[in-house]
C-alpha positions in Angstrom: 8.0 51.6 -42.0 10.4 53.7 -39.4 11.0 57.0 -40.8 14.4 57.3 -38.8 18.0 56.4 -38.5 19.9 55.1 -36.2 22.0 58.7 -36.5 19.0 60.7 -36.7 15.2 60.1 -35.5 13.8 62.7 -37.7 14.8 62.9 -41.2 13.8 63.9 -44.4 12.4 60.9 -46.8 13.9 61.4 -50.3 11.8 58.0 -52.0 10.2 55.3 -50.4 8.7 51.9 -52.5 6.6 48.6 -51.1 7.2 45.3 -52.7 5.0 42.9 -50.7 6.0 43.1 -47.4 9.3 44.8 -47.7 9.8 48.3 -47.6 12.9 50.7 -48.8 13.5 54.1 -48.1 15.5 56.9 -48.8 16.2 59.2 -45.9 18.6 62.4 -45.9 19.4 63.8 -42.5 20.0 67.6 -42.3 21.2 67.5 -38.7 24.3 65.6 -39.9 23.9 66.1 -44.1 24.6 62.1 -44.1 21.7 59.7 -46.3 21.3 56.5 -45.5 18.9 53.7 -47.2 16.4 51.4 -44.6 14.8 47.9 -45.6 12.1 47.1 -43.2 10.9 43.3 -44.0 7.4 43.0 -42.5 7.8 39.6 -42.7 10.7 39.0 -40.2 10.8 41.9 -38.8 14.3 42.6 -39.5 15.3 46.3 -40.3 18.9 47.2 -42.3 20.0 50.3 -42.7 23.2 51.2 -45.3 24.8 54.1 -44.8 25.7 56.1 -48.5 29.5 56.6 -48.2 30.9 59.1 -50.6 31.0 58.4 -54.5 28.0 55.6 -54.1 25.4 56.4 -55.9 22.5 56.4 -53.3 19.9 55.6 -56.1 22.2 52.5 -57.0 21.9 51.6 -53.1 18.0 52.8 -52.9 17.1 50.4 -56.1 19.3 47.4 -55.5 19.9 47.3 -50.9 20.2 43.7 -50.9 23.3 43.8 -53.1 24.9 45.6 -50.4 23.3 43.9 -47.3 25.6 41.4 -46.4 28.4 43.9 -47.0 27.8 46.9 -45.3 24.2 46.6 -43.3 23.7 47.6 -40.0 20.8 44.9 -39.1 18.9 47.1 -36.6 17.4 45.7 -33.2 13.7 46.4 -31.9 14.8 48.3 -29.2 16.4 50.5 -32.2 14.1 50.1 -35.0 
């Protein structure tokens, strides 16, 4: 799992959870105070990261990410993952 953002390569990790080969975290930047959530499939190598815009709930966004993929996720390259 990357343990960065695409706004910040070293931030805090509020929650993280497996399920199989996907993995979702919680991260909280305190260089910019912005939280995003990253989904990391194992499986096709794809990383997503959704930014929490204010009035989201970011436990909403941290329990249920694929309801807010197709939406708003920025689908991460290698080079950036």
């Amino acid at each position: 799992m990357r343990r960065r953002l695409s706004f910040d390569a070293n931030p805090k990790e509020l929650a993280h959870r497996d399920a199989g080969p996907t993995h979702v975290a919680l991260l909280w930047s305190r260089r910019t105070h912005r939280t995003a959530v990253v989904v990391e499939d194992d499986a096709t190598g794809e990383v997503v990261e959704l930014d929490v815009r204010e009035g989201d709930d970011p436990l909403e966004l941290y329990e249920h990410p694929y309801a807010y993929v197709d939406v708003r996720g920025r689908y991460l390259t290698a080079a950036t993952a």
